[in-house]
SEVEXVEX-667510 format. One record per residue (C-alpha): residue number from 1; residue in one letter; z, y, x. Coordinates in steps of 0.1 Angstrom, whole numbers, plus 5000, padded with zeros to 4 digits. Layout:
BEGIN
NUM; A; Z; Y; X
...
# end
This chain:
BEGIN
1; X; 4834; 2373; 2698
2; X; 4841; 2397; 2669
3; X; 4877; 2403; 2679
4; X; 4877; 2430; 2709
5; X; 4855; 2450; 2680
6; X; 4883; 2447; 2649
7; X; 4909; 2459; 2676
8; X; 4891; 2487; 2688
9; X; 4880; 2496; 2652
10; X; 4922; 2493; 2647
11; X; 4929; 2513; 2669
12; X; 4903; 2538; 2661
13; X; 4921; 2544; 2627
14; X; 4955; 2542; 2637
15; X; 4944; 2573; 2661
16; X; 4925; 2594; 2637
17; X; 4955; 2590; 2612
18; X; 4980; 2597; 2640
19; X; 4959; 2631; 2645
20; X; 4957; 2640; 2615
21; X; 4992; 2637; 2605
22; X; 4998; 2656; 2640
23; X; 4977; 2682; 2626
24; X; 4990; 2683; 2590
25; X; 5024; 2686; 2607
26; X; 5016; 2715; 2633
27; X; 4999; 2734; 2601
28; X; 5028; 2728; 2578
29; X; 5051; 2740; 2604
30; X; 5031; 2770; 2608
31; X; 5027; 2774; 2571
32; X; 5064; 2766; 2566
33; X; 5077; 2797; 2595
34; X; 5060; 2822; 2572
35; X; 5089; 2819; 2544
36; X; 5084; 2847; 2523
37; X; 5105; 2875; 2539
38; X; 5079; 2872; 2565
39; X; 5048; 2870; 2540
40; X; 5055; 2902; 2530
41; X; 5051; 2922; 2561
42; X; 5024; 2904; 2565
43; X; 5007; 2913; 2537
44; X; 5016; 2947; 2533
45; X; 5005; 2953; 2569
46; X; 4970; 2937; 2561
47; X; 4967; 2964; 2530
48; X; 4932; 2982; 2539
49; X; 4951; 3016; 2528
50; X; 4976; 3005; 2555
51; X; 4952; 2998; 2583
52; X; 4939; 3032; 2576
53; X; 4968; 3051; 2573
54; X; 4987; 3044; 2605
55; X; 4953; 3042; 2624
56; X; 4945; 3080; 2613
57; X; 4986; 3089; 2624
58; X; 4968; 3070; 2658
59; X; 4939; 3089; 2664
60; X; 4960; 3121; 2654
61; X; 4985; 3113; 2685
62; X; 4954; 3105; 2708
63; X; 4945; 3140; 2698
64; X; 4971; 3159; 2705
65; X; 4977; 3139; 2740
66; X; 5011; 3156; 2750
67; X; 5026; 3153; 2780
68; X; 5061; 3140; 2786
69; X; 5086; 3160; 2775
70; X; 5061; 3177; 2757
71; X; 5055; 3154; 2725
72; X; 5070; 3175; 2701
73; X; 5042; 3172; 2673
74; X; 5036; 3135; 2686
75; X; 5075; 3128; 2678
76; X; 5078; 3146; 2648
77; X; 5049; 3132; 2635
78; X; 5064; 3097; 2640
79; X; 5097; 3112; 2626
80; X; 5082; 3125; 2595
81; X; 5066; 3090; 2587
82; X; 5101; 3072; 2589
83; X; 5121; 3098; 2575
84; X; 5091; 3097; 2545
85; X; 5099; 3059; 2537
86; X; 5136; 3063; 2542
87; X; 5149; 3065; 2575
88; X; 5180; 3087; 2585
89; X; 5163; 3104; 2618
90; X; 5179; 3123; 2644
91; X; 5163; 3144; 2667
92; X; 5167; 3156; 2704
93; X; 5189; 3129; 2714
94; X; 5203; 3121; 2755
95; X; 5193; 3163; 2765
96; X; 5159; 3158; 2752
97; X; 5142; 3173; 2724
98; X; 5115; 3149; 2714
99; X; 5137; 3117; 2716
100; X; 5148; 3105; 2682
101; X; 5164; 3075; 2663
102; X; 5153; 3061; 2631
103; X; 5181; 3043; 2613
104; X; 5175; 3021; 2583
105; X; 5196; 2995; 2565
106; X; 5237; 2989; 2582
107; X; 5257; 2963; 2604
108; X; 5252; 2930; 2620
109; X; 5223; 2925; 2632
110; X; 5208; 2954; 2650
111; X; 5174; 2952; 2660
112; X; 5159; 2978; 2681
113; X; 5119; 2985; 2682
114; X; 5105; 3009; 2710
115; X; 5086; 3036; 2705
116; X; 5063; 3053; 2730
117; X; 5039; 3086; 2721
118; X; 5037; 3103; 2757
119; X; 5002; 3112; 2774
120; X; 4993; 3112; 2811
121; X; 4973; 3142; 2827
122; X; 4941; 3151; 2842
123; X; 4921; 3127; 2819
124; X; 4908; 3139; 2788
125; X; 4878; 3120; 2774
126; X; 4863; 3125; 2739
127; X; 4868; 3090; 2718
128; X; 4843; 3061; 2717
129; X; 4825; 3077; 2744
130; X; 4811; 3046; 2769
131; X; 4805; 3073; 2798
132; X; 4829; 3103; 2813
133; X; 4824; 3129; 2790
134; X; 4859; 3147; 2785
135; X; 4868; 3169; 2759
136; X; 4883; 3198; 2783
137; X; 4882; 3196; 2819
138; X; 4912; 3187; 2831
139; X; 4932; 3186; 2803
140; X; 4957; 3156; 2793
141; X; 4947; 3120; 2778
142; X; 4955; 3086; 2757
143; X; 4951; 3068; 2792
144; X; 4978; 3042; 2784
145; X; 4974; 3041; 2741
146; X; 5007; 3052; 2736
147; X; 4992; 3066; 2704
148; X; 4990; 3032; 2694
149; X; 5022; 3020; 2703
150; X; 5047; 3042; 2687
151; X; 5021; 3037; 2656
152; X; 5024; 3000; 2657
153; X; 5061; 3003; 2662
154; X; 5068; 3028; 2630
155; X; 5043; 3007; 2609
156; X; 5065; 2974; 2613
157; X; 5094; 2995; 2611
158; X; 5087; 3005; 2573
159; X; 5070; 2967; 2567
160; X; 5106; 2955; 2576
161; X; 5124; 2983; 2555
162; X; 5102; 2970; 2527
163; X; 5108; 2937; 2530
164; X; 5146; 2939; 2534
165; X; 5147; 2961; 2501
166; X; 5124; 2933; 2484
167; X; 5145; 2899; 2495
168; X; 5182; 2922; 2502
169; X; 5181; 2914; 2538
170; X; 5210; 2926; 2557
171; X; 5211; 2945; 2590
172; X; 5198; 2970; 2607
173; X; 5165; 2985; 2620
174; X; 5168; 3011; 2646
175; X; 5135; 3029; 2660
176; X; 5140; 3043; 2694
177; X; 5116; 3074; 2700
178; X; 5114; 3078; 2736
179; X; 5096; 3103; 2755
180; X; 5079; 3105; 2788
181; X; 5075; 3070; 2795
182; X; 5048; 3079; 2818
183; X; 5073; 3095; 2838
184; X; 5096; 3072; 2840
185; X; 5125; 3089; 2823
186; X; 5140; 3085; 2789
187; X; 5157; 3052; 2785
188; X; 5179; 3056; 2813
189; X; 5194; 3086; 2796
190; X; 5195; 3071; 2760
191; X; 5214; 3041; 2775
192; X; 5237; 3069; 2791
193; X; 5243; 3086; 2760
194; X; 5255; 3048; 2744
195; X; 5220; 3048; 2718
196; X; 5217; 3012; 2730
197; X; 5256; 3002; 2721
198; X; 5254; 2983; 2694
199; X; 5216; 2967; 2696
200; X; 5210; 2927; 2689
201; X; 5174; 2928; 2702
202; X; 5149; 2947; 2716
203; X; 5113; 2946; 2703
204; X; 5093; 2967; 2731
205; X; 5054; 2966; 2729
206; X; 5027; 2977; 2750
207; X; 4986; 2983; 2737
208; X; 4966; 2961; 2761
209; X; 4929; 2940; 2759
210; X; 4945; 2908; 2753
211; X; 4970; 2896; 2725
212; X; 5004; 2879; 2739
213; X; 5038; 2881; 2758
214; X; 5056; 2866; 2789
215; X; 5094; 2861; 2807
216; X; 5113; 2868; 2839
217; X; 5110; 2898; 2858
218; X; 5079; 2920; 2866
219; X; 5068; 2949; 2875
220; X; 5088; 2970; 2899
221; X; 5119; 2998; 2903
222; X; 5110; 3034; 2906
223; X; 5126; 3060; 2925
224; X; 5111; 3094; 2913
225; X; 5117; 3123; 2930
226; X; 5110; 3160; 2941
227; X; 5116; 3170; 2976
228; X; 5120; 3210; 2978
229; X; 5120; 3224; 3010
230; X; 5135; 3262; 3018
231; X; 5119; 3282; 3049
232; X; 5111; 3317; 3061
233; X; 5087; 3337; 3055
234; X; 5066; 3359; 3082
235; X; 5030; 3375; 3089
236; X; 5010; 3344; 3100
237; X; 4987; 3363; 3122
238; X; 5010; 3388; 3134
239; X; 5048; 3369; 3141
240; X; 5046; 3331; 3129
241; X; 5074; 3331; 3153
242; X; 5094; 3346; 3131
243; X; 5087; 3322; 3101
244; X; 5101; 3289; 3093
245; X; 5070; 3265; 3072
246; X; 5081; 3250; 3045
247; X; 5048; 3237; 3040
248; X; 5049; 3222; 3076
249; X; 5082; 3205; 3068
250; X; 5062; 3187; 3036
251; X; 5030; 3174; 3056
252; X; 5057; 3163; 3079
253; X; 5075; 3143; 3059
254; X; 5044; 3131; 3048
255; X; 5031; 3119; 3078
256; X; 5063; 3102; 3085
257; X; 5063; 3083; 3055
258; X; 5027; 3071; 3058
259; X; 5037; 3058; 3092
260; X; 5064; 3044; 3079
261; X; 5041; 3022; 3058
262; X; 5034; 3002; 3085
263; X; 5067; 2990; 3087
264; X; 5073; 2985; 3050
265; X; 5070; 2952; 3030
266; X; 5039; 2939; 3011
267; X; 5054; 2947; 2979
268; X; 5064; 2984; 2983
269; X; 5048; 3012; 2967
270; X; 5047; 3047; 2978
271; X; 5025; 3075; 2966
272; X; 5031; 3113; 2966
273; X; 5014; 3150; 2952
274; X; 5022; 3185; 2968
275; X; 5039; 3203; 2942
276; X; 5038; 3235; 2963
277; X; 5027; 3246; 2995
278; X; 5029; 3284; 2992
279; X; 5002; 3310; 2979
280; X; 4985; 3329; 3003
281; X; 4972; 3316; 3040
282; X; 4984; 3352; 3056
283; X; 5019; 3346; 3045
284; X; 5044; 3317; 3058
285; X; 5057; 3299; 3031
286; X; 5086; 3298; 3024
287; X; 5092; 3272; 2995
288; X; 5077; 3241; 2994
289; X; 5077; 3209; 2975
290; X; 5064; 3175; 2972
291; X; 5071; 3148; 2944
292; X; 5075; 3105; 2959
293; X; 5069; 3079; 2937
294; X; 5091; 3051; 2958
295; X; 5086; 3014; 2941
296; X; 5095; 2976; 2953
297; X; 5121; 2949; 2935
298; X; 5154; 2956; 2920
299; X; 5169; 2946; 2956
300; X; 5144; 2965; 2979
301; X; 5139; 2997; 2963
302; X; 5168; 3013; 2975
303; X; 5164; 3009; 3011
304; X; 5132; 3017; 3008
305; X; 5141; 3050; 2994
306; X; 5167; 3058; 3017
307; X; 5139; 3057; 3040
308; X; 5120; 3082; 3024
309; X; 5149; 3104; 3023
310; X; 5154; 3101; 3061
311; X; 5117; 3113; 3065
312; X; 5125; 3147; 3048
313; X; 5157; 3150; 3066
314; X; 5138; 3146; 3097
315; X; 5113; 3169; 3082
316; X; 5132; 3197; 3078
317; X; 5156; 3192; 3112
318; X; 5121; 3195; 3133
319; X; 5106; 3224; 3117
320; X; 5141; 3246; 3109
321; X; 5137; 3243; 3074
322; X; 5162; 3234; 3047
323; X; 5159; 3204; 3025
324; X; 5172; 3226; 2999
325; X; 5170; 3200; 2969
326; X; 5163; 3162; 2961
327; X; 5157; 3164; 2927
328; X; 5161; 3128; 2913
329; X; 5134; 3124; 2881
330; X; 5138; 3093; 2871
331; X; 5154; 3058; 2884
332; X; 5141; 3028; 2869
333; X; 5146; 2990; 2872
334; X; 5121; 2961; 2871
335; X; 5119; 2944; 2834
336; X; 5138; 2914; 2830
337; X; 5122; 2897; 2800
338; X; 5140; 2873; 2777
339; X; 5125; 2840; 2778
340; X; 5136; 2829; 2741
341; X; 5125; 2863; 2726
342; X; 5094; 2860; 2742
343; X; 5086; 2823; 2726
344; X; 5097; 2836; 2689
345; X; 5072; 2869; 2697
346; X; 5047; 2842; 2708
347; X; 5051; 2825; 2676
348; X; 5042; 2855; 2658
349; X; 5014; 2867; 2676
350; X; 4997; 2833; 2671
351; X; 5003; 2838; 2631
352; X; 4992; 2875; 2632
353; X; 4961; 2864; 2651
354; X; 4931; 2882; 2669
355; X; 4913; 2905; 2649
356; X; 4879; 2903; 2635
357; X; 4857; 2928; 2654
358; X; 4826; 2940; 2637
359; X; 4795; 2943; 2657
360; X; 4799; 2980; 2663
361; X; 4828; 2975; 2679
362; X; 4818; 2949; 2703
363; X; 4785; 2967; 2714
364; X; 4809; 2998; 2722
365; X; 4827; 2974; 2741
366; X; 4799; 2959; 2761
367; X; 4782; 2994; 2768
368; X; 4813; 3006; 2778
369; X; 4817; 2973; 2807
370; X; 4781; 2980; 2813
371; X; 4793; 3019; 2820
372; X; 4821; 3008; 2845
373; X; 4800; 2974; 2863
374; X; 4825; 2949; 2848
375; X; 4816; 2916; 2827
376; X; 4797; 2926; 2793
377; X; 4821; 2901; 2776
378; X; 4830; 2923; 2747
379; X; 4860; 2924; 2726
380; X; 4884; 2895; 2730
381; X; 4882; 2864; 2707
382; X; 4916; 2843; 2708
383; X; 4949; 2854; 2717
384; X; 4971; 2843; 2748
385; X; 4991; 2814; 2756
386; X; 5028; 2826; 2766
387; X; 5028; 2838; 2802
388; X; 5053; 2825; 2825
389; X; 5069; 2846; 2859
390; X; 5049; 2855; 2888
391; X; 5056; 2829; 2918
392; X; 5052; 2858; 2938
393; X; 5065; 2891; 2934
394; X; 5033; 2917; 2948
395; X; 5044; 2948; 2933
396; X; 5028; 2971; 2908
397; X; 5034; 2996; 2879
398; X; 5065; 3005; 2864
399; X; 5085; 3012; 2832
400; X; 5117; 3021; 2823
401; X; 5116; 2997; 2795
402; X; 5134; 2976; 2825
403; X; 5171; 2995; 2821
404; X; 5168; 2985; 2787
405; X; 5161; 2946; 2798
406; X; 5195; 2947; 2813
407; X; 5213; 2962; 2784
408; X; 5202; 2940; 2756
409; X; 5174; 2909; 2752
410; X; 5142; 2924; 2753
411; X; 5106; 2912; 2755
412; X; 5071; 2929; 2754
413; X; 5042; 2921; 2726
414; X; 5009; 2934; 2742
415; X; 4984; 2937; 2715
416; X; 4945; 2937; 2718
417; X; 4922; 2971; 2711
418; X; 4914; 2987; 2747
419; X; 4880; 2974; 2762
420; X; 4885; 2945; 2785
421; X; 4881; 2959; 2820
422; X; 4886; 2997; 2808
423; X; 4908; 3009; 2837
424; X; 4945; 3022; 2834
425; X; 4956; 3057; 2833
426; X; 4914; 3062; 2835
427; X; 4889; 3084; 2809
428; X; 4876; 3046; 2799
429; X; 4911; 3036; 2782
430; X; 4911; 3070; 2766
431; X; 4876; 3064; 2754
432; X; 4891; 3031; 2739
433; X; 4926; 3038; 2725
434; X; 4906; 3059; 2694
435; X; 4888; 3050; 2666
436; X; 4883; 3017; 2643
437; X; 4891; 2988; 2672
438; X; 4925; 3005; 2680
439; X; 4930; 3009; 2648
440; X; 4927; 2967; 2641
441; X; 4946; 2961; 2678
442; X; 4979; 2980; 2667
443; X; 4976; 2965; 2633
444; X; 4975; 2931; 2647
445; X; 5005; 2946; 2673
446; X; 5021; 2959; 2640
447; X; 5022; 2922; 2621
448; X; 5035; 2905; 2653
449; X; 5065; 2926; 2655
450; X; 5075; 2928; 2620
451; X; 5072; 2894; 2619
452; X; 5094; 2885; 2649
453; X; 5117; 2916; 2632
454; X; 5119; 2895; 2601
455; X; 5127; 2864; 2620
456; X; 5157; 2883; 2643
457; X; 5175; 2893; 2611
458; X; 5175; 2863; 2593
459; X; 5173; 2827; 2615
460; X; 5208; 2832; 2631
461; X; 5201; 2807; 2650
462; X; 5168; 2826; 2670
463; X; 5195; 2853; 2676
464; X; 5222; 2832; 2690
465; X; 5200; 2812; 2715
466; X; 5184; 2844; 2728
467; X; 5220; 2863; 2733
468; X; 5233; 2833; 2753
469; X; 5207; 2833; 2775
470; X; 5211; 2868; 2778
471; X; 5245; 2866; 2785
472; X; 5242; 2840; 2806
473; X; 5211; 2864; 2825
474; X; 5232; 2895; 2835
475; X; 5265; 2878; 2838
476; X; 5244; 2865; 2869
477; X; 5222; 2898; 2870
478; X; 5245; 2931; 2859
479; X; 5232; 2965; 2847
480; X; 5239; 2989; 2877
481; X; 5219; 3025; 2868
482; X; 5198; 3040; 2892
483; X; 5200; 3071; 2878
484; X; 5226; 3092; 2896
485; X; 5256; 3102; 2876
486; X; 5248; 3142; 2879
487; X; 5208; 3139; 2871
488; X; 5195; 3155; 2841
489; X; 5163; 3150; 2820
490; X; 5139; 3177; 2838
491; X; 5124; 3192; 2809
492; X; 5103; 3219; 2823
493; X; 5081; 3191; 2844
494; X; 5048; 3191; 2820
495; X; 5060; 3228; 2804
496; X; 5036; 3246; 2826
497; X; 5007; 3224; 2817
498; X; 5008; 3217; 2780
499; X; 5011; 3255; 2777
500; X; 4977; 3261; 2795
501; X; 4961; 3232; 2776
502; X; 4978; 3229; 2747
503; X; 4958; 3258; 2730
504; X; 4923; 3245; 2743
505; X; 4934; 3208; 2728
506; X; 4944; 3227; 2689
507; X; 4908; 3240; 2687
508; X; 4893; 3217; 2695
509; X; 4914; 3188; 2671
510; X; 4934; 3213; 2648
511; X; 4956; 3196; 2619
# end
């Protein structure tokens, strides 16, 4: 009678042993992959005076909010700091003068972090703020927290300095400083000038509401480019017949290319702005100009764009204008994320962990979902599980983080800090990217990659199985630029802006 009991009660124990020395296992493997190299970025990281020392160098970038191009105390900020803890830096690298590289340590391995500090326009916002209150009208703003993640990248950068001085760990750490990421242009002209030669590994990161990292591709190729039209000018009252619009030949184009959307697959992207369209109704205008943004897959976008480029042809043949210039901006593939990179980044996201938010912090956050109609859920509480490809490619944004993809194995840590449901590019992510719960989000972003830093230079093995599969990747999947060979970086394409602005932005946060 008593015998289906004992067996159950037998089986009962064996379970709850089995568990437990599952669980003892899964801890002491945890506990055993932070081996004391990796401890001590870690730790130092996790140094109050640290937390508050690169979160101030945060909030100083969010201030300044320079537009690509443009991000020349941004840069040199970031510069300084390196160069400070014993970095050789060089400056104005590829034809630009705020991209840099921050060298520390010498030969095999290389690993490479990112470094982002560029600013997008037209949405300033004052920090902490849960409604639209900006700081100048119009001016530039944090929309994206790249103040964040070129301070998360230089904090693990000097973490992994100090460790490799500490436990004599050889290799190399190299900081890329790259500018105007919002506009899509740097990296293609870093891996032109050969900064990318030599590189291992890429550690790229990205300031986001959640904590974790994925594989395969995403996001889409960019085409970005100015079309400039060349007409004639005449009195527009008295003789338009003796005028050629190059305004017309732009609002053509433009309606050709919205009809064209019809015809266009789901996963294109196409959006526009009128640069110029003359200056006084009275006159014909004679110079015109309008900038594409042209996105879809590696293997679409170029079509696509072709397209585009027929539309302005036709443009200018119907209105007898001259498409006087197709200035090409940027070029940009999709990111091709390396699956083993991404599960050692995982690794290390789950031992750097969420951060604790204090109750401040999560009643900012819930006025601020309250402010935009989304879930009051607050700050986020665990981090991610690794995220696997799309099924389905739908389109979306852009980075050209993807040309680097194809040159070395790279993958993406997106660390916690902006509001859950703040909107990209928008005043609420600006409102978000400043202040205390950034400053924990790119600390927690900051341990993650200086642990997986750690782990690149010294478990050969992690390196070896992610170059294979890389190899393996673009023997399959080859790096082919975009960017065409005669293209330069445009560097007067946010002068005109920062120098209204600029002056408005030092009063208001001077040094």
């Amino acid at each position: 009678m008593n015998m289906p009991v004992f067996k159950k009660t037998i089986f009962l124990t064996i379970l709850s042993v089995a568990l437990t020395l599952h669980l003892h296992s899964q801890l002491s493997d945890t506990q055993e992959s932070i081996y004391p190299a990796k401890r001590s970025v870690l730790d130092y990281l996790e140094r109050q005076d640290i937390v508050e020392k690169y979160g101030r160098i945060s909030d100083a970038i969010w201030s300044y909010a320079e537009l690509g191009l443009e991000e020349y105390r941004s840069a040199g900020l970031l510069a300084k700091t390196l160069e400070e803890d014993g970095f050789s830096v060089e400056m104005g690298l590829a034809g630009m003068p705020t991209c840099f590289l921050a060298t520390y340590g010498s030969g095999k391995p290389v690993i490479a972090i990112l470094v982002e500090y560029d600013a997008l326009p037209m949405i300033s916002q004052k920090g902490r703020v849960p409604y639209h209150d900006p700081v100048i009208d119009g001016a530039p703003g944090h929309g994206c927290g790249h103040n964040m993640m070129g301070t998360a990248s230089i904090a693990a950068a000097i973490a992994v300095k100090h460790a490799m001085d500490e436990f004599n760990i050889q290799g190399t750490i190299k900081v890329f400083g790259s500018p105007a990421e919002e506009n899509l242009i740097s990296r293609p002209f870093m891996i032109r000038a050969g900064l990318f030669e030599d590189v291992d590994a890429v550690i790229d990161n990205h300031s986001s509401s959640a904590f974790g990292t994925g594989y395969g591709v995403s996001g889409t190729a960019l085409f970005s480019s100015i079309f400039t039209f060349k007409g004639k000018t005449a009195h527009s009252a008295g003789s338009p017949w003796d005028g050629r619009s190059a305004l017309d030949a732009v609002e053509l184009m433009n309606i050709a290319t919205n009809f064209l959307r019809e015809h266009l697959h789901f996963s294109h992207r196409m959006h526009y702005v009128i640069l110029e369209g003359g200056q006084v109704p009275n006159v014909v205008p004679d110079k015109a100009s309008v900038w594409y943004y042209v996105r879809n897959s590696d293997e679409r976008v170029e079509e696509m764009y072709e397209r585009v480029v027929n539309c302005a042809k036709a443009a200018a043949l119907a209105t007898g204008t001259e498409l006087e210039e197709i200035k090409v901006v940027g070029a940009i593939h999709q990111r091709h994320s390396n699956q083993s990179l991404a599960e050692l980044f995982q690794r290390n996201i789950e031992i750097a962990g969420m951060p604790e938010w204090d109750e401040e912090e999560q009643e900012f956050a819930r006025t601020l979902q309250r402010e935009l109609g989304v879930e009051e859920r607050g700050m986020p509480e665990e981090v991610n599980t690794l995220s696997p490809p799309r099924g389905v490619f739908t389109g979306g944004g852009s980075s050209d983080v993807g040309d680097v993809t194809l040159i070395a194995p790279t993958a993406t840590i997106r660390f916690p800090g902006i509001v859950p449901g703040a909107v990209s590019h928008h005043w609420s992510t600006v409102s978000s990217t400043y202040g205390s719960a950034a400053w924990k989000g790119l600390n927690a972003g900051a341990r993650a990659i200086a642990a997986s830093a750690i782990d690149l230079l010294t478990l050969p093995g992690e390196l070896e199985k992610i170059r294979a599969e890389f190899e393996e990747y673009t023997s399959q999947n080859p790096y082919r630029p975009f960017l065409p060979d005669d293209a330069e970086p445009f560097l007067e394409l946010n002068r005109n802006l920062m120098q209204k602005y600029r002056p408005l932005m030092e009063q208001h946060y001077p040094d």
